[in-house]
C-alpha positions, 0 to 999 in steps of 0.5 A: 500500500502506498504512502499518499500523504507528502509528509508521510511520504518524506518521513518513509524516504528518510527512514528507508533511504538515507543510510549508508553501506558497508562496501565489504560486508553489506551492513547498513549503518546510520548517515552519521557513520565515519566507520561500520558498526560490524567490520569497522571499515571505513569504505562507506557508500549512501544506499542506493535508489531503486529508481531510474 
């Protein structure tokens, strides 16, 4: 069921959305992260979008 209402919306993507990822061993980590919280990498990237 999609979220309709704009603010509810905004509130989804950000919760979803905005993380960061470990390049070695995948783990999603908060958009403050300088290291992972599993392997303590420092090799983060920002989740991906599924859009195109």
């Amino acid at each position: 069921m999609p979220v309709t209402n704009p603010e509810y919306r905004s509130i989804a993507r950000k919760h979803l959305m905005q993380k960061k990822v470990c390049r070695k061993c995948s783990a999603t980590n908060p958009l403050s992260a300088k290291k992972c919280r599993k392997c303590r990498s420092t090799e983060l990237r920002m989740k991906r979008s599924n859009r195109k």
